[in-house]
Structure formats: structure tokens, C-alpha cells
ROTI-585516 format. One record per residue (C-alpha): residue in one letter; x, y, z. Coordinates in steps of 0.2 Angstrom, whole numbers, padded with zeros to 4 digits, always signed. Each point is the difference from the previous one (the first is absolute). Last residue first. Example, Ala and Ser with C-alpha at 12.3 -4.5 7.8 and 13.67 -1.06 7.14 Angstrom:
# ROTI-585516
S+0068-0005+0036 A-0006-0017+0003 
END
This chain:
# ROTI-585516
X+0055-0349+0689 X+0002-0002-0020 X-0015+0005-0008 X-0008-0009-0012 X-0005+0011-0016 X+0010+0015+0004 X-0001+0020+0002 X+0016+0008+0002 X+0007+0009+0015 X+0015-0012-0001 X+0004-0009+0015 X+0015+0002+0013 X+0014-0012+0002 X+0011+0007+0013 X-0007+0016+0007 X+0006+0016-0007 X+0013+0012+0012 X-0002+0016+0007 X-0014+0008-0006 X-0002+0021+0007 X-0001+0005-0017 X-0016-0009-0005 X-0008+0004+0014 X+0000+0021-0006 X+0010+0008+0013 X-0008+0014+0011 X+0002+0016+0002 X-0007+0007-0018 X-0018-0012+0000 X+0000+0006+0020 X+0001+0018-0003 X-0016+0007+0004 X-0003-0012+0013 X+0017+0003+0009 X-0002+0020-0003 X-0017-0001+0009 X-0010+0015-0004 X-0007-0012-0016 X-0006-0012+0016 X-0009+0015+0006 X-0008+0004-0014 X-0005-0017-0004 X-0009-0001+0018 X-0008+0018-0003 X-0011-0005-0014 X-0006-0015+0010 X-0005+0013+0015 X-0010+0010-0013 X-0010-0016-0007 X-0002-0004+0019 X-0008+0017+0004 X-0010+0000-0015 X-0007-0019+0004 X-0005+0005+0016 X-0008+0015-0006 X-0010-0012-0012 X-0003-0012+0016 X-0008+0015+0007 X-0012+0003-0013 X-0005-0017-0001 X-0016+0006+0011 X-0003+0018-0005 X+0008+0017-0002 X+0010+0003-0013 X+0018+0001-0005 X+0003+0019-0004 X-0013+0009+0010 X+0004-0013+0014 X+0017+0002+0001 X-0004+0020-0003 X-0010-0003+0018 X-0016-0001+0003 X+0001-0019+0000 X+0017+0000+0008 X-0008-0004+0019 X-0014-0009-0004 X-0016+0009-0003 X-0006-0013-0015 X+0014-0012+0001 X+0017+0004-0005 X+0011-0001+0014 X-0012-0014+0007 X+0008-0014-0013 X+0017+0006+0003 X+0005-0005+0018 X-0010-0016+0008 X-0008-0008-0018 X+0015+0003-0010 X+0015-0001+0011 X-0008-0015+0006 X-0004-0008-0015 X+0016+0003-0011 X+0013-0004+0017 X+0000-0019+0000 X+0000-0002-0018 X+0017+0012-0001 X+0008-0007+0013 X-0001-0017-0009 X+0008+0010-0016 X+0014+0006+0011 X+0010-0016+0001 X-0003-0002-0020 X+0017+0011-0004 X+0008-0011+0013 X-0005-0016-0008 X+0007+0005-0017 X+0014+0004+0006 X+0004-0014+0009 X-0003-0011-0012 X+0010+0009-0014 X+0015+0003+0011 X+0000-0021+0004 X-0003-0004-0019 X+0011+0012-0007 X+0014-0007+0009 X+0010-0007-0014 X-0007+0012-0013 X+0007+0015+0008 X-0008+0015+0004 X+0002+0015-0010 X-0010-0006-0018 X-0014-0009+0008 X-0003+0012+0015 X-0001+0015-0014 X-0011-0010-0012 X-0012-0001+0012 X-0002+0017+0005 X-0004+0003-0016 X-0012-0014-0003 X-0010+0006+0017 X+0001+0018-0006 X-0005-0005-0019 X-0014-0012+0007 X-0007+0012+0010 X-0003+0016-0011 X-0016-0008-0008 X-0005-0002+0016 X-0002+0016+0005 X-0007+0004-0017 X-0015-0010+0000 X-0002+0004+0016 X-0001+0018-0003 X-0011-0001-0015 X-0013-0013+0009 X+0000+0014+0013 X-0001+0015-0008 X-0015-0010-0011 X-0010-0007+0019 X+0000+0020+0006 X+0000+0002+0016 X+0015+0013+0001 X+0018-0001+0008 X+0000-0018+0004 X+0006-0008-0015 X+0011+0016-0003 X+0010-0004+0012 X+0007-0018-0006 X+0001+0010-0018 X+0015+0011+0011 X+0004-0015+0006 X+0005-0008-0017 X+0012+0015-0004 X+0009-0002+0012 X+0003-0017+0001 X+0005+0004-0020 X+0013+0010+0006 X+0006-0011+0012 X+0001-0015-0010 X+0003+0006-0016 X+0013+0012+0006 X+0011-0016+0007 X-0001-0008-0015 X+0011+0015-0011 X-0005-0008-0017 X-0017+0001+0003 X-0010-0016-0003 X+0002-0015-0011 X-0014+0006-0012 X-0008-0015-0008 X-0001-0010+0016 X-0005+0019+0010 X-0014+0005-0011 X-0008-0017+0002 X+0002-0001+0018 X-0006+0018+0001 X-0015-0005-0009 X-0003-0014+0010 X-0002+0011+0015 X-0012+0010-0006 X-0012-0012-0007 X+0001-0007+0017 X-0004+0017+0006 X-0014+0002-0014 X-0008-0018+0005 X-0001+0006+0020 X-0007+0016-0006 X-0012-0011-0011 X-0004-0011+0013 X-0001+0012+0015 X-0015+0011-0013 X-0008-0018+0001 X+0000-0001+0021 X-0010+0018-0004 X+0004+0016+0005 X+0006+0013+0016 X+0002-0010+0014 X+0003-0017-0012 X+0017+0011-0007 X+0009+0004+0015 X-0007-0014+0009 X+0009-0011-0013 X+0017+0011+0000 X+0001-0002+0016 X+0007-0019+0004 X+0014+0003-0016 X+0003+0017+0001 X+0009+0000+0019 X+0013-0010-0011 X+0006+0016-0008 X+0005+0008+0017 X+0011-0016+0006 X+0006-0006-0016 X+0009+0016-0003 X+0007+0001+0018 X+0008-0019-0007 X+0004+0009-0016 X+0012+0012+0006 X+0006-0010+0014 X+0006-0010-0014 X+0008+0013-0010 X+0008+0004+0016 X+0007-0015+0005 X+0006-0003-0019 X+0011+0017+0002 X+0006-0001+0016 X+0008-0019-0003 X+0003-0007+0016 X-0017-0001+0004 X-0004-0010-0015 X+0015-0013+0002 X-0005-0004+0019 X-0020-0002-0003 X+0006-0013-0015 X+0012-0009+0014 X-0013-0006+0011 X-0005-0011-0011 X+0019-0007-0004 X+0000+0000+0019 X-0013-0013+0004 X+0003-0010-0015 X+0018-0003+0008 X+0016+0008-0010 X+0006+0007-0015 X+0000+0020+0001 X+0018+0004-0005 X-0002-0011-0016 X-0014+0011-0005 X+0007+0015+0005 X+0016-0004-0013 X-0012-0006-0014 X-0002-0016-0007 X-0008-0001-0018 X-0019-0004+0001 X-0007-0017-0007 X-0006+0002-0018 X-0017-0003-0002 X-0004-0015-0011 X-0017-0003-0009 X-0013-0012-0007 X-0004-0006+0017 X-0004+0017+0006 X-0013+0002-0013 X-0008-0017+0007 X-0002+0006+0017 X-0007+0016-0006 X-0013-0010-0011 X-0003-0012+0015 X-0002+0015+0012 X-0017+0005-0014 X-0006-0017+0002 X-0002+0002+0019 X-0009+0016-0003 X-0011-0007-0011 X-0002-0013+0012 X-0005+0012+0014 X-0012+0009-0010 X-0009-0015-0003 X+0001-0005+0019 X-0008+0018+0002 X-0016-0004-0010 X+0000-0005-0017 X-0013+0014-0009 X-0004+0011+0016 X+0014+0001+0006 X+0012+0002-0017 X-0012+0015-0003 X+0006+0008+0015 X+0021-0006-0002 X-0003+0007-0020 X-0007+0019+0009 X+0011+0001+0013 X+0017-0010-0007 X-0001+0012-0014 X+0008+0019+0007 X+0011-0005+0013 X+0007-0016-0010 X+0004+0011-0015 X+0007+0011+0010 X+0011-0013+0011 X+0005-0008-0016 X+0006+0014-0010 X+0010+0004+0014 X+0013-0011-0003 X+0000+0008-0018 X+0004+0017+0009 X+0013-0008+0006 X+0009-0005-0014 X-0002+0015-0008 X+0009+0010+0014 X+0012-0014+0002 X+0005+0002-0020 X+0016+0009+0002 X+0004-0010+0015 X+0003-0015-0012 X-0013-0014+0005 X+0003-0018+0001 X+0010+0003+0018 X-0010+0011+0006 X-0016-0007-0004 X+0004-0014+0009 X+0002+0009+0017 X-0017+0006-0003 X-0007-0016-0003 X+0009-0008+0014 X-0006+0015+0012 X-0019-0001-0004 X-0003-0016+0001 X+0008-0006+0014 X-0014+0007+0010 X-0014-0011-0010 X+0005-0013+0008 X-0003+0007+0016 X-0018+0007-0005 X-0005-0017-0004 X+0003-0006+0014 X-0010+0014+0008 X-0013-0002-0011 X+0000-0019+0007 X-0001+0005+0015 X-0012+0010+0000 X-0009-0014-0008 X+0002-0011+0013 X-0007+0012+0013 X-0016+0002-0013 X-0001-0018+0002 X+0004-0002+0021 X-0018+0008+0001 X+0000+0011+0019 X+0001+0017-0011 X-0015-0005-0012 X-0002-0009-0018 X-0017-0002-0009 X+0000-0019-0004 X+0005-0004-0016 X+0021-0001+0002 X+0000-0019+0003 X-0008-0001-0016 X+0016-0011-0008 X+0000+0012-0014 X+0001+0015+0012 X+0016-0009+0008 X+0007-0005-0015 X+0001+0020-0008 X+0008+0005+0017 X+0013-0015-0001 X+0003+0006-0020 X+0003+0018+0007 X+0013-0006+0012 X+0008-0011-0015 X+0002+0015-0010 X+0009+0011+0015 X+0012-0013+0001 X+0004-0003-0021 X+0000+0018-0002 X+0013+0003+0013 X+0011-0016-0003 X-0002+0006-0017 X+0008+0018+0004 X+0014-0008+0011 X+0002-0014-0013 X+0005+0017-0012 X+0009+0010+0014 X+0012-0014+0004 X+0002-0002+0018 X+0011+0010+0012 X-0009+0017-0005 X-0018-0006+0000 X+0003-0007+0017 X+0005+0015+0010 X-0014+0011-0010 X-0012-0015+0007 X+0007+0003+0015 X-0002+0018+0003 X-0018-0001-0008 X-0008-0016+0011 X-0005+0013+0014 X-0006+0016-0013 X-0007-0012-0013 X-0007-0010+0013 X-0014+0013+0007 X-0006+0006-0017 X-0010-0017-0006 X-0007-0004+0017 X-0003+0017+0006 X-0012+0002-0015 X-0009-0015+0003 X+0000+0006+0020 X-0011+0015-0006 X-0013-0011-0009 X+0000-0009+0015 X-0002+0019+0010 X-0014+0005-0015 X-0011-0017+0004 X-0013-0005-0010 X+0009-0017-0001 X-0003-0008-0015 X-0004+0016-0011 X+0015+0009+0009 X+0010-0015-0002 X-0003-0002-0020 X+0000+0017-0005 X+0022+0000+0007 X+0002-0016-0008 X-0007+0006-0017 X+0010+0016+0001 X+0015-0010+0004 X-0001-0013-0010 X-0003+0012-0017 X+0016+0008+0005 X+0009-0014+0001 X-0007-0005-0016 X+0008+0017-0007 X+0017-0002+0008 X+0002-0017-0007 X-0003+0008-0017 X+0012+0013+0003 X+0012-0012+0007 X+0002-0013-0014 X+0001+0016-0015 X+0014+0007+0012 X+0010-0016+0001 X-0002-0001-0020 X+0005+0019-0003 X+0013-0003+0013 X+0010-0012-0008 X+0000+0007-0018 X+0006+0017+0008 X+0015-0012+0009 X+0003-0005-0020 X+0002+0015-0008 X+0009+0007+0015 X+0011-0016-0002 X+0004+0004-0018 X+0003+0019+0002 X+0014-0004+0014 X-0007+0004+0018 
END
């Protein structure tokens, strides 16, 4: 990029990003709100269940094709055809409580609570475009100097998100009940529909694999699961994190039996407040910092380092280890997810960033499923009575050093996947393609091969010209 049209595509993506990070926090708000609202309406943990299934069910199957999509239409109407789908889903929600059709307590056999799955899962599909149209167009307004940054700010949202949507969704509640909330969250895909309106994204220059790779939906969608595995680096970065995901997501449904076995459901509050805390921190650090230089290393090395703190949540039943650890476990994760990031943005090119980014993104979520449906078993059937009073390891060293007691054997759990986590990384460092893959292999912008006809500015505008 000439210094005038970095200027400018910084400009761009400082007012996308300001539209998306508020449209991510009211999406969080509707989703905590949604997800309390079921439960109290239905009672039922397998509804609740199916809410959740609902929402994560169509980003893996409508993923490929959204991917597909993104990258044959412009990213910008892409993003607001996104925003403006997933908005008018919540607005249906929000007009079917204020039509008091929604009163009733809700059971399996109601056709409502069917209609809104359904609507989730809309929502959901809309929502999968999202992710690849803003990342591809961060690419193109962003010099890869500044990808680190960038997507630490991108983060920013998700933090920030993570850590209020709780507490402001709770008191929303009680204060303008859920259709409130909907609204609010409704307005706030307005905003991000309007800051899209005030820009251009440039449309990506054609590259060779690009033109190669035109054909139907069907196989530009399958072509993003062709480019990674052809590329040994990328593949195995990717396997990297989607083995990651599988041992750090066991945290998620243990972590409040963890804590609610040995304390108070306050004492979950504040180490659920100091692990948002956490993570926001790292986004901060990581928009002013940009990252290491050699990216690579702060993905891995960092991945590390973050299981190490993953075991030590386990290794003793102490509520400030705990808080500590989390707190800088996830501190860690947006610098390794923003890393990594900036890797596929700068080596793949823009043109089909949208089909690889899809793809990838649903294959390093694949294992988190796995992940949910494992955590209680493995807990209650395998670790829970190692550690019991007389249980196997209870007179052991294991027991001497972890304790003995009901949550002490989800805190070996937790040790033996922290441990596991740190050996992933190291692994993938073992791995000459992974280690390498910033050196052996071309930045996108060196592998264009021609600029499309008539392409727009990266400037902000007062009408835009479509």
C-alpha cells in the first residue's frame, strides 16, 4: 500500500471496527439474556441444551458456503447483509414476546420454542458470514505490519462482551425484560449497518489460485479444505489450534463445579469477572503492541505458556491460584489467536480468503462439541473417584499435592489438560512446516496477478457509490 491509502484503509477499518464491536456487545447481551430466558421458561436443562445447539450447529454446516459467498460478493454488503439478517432474526424474537404469544411456560411438544430455535438458528447463519467478510477486509485495509494490532482490536469486542454482557444482560432483565434487550441489540446492528454505509472496502486483486478455483458454490466451498491441506504449514497450525480447542474447552462446563464444590456461586463471579478481566487485558496489550515480530512464536510460545497457568487452576484448592491463573490464561489468548491471525491474513490470498477463512474457522471449532460431550463423563465416571477420600490417588503424592476432596479431581483434570495443552505447541514448534510457515510461504500481496477493473478506494465517503 502507498502511505496515502494505508492512511486511508486505517480510517476504514477504525469505523467498521467501532460498528462491529458494539454490535458484538448487544449480541452478547442477547445471548445471555436468551439463554436465562429458556431455562426460567422452560425449566428444562435439555431445552436449554438445544438453545445452544441451535446457535452452534449452523456455523459449522452453513460455514463452507458462507466462506464461498463472502469471497464472490463484495466483503462490505457481505458484512451488512450479515448484520442486517441476524438483526431482523432478533427483531422477530423481540415481536413475538411483545405479541404475548411467548407467555405461556414453553415445553418440548410447544411449536414456539420450536420457532425460536429456529430463529437462533437463522440468526446463527447470518451471523456465519460475518466472520470471514470482516477478516478478509481487514486484509485489504490493513498493512501486515499492523495485523497483530489489528487483531487484537477485533478482540476487544469479544472481551469486552465476555466480561459485561453478564452482569448489564441481568439487570437489563429485570429492568425492560428480554424484548428490551432484544431492541437494544437490534439498535446496536443499525449502528454497524450504518458504519458500513459510510465506507468502501476495496474488492481483492485477482490471484492466480483464485482464477484456477472458479467454479460452482459447491466446489468453491469445498475448495478452502483443498487449499489448507495443501499447504503443510497452515494445516498444521491449524491442527495446532483445533487439538488446543479440544483440551481448553473441557474448562468451560467444569470450571463451575470446580469452583461451586469448594465455594460460594459468588466466589464463581469474581473468578469469572477476574478471567474476563483477564482476557480484556490481553486485547488491550496486544491493539497497542502488535505482537512479536516472529508471529509464529507468539502463537506457540504463548500457547505454552497459557497451559502451564491452565494447570495450575487445578493443582491446588485455592480460589486466589485460581483467579491468578485464569486471569492469565486468558490474558495470553488474545495475543495467540491475534497472531495466528495475522499469519493466515498475510499468506493467503485476499481473493479466497473468504472460503480458507470459513473453513478454518469451522475446523478449529469441530473439536469444541467434542469437548462438551466428554467434560462430564470424564469427570464424574474417571477422575472424580481418583481423588475421593480412599480413592485410588488419594494416598498418593497426587493426592498429597492436589488434595483430596470432591473438586479435587476435576483439578487433576485440569492439570492433566493444562499439561497436554503445553505439549500441542511444542509439537507443532517440532514441526519444521509450522515453524517455518511465515518464511515458506508468500506474502498475498506478492502472489497478485492482476487488478480488477474499476476498483474502489479504501476511503471513507458520505454516499457510497455501490
Amino acid at each position: 500500500m502507498a502511505p496515502q491509502s494505508v492512511t486511508a484503509g486505517m480510517r476504514t477499518f477504525f469505523v467498521i471496527w467501532s460498528g462491529q464491536l458494539v454490535s458484538t456487545i448487544g449480541s452478547g447481551l442477547t445471548g445471555f439474556a436468551l439463554g436465562v430466558w429458556i431455562y426460567q421458561k422452560t425449566g428444562s436443562t435439555a431445552l436449554f441444551a438445544i438453545g445452544l445447539l441451535s446457535h452452534a450447529v449452523p456455523n459449522l454446516l452453513v460455514a463452507p458456503f458462507a466462506g464461498a459467498l463472502v469471497d464472490r460478493w463484495d466483503r462490505r454488503k457481505a458484512m451488512m447483509f450479515s448484520d442486517t439478517g441476524a438483526g431482523l432474526c432478533t427483531l422477530a424474537i423481540a415481536a413475538l414476546l411483545v405479541s404475548g404469544r411467548l407467555d405461556a411456560p414453553l415445553q418440548l411438544d410447544e411449536p414456539w420454542i420450536w420457532l425460536i430455535y429456529l430463529l437462533i438458528a437463522l440468526s446463527a447463519s447470518f451471523s456465519t458470514f460475518q466472520w470471514p467478510a470482516y477478516s478478509a477486509a481487514t486484509s485489504l485495509l490493513v498493512p501486515k505490519e499492523q495485523l497483530g494490532r489489528a487483531g487484537g482490536m477485533v478482540q476487544i469486542g469479544e472481551a469486552a462482551s465476555q466480561l459485561l454482557a453478564p452482569a448489564v444482560a441481568g439487570v437489563l432483565l429485570v429492568t425492560i425484560g428480554l424484548q428490551g434487550v432484544l431492541l437494544v441489540d437490534f439498535v446496536t446492528f443499525l449502528f454497524a449497518i450504518f458504519t458500513l454505509l459510510l465506507v468502501r472496502v476495496p474488492s481483492p486483486p485477482v490471484s492466480a489460485a483464485g482464477q484456477a478455483q472458479r467454479g460452482s458454490l459447491l466446489q468453491e466451498a469445498a475448495f478452502g479444505w483443498k487449499y489448507i491441506t495443501a499447504r503443510a504449514g497452515l494445516f498444521g497450525l491449524l491442527m495446532v489450534f483445533a487439538f488446543s480447542n479440544l483440551l481448553s474447552n473441557f474448562l468451560s462446563p467444569l470450571i463451575t463445579p470446580l469452583v461451586l464444590e469448594m465455594s460460594t456461586a459468588k466466589a464463581l463471579g469474581y473468578l469469572m469477572s477476574a478471567v474476563g478481566v483477564g482476557m480484556l487485558a490481553g486485547t488491550l496489550v496486544m491493539s497497542a503492541w502488535g505482537g512479536p515480530k516472529r508471529r509464529i512464536h507468539g502463537v506457540l510460545g504463548f500457547l505454552m505458556i497459557s497451559g502451564a497457568f491452565m494447570a495450575l487452576i487445578g493443582l491446588r484448592p485455592s480460589l486466589v491460584l485460581m483467579g491468578i491463573a485464569g486471569f492469565c490464561a486468558m490474558f495470553f489468548s488474545p495475543i495467540i489467536n491475534a497472531s495466528s491471525q495475522a499469519i493466515w491474513q498475510s499468506k493467503v490470498e485476499f481473493d479466497i480468503q473468504g472460503r480458507v477463512f470459513a473453513i478454518r474457522r469451522m475446523i478449529a471449532w469441530s473439536t469444541v462439541p467434542i469437548a462438551y460431550l466428554l467434560a462430564g463423563p470424564l469427570a464424574d465416571k474417571v477422575f472424580k473417584p481418583l481423588l475421593v477420600e480412599g480413592g485410588p490417588l488419594a494416598d498418593t503424592i497426587v493426592g498429597q499435592v492436589i488434595g483430596v476432596g470432591p473438586s479435587r479431581g476435576i483439578g487433576l483434570m485440569f492439570v492433566i489438560l493444562g499439561l497436554l495443552n503445553m505439549l500441542v505447541p511444542l509439537i507443532g514448534y517440532l514441526n519444521p512446516r509450522v515453524r517455518n510457515v511465515e518464511d515458506e510461504l508468500p506474502d498475498a500481496a506478492a502472489q497478485v496477478t492482476a487488478e480488477p477493473a474499476g476498483e474502489p478506494s479504501a476511503e471513507m465517503v458520505a454516499v457510497p457509490v455501490d
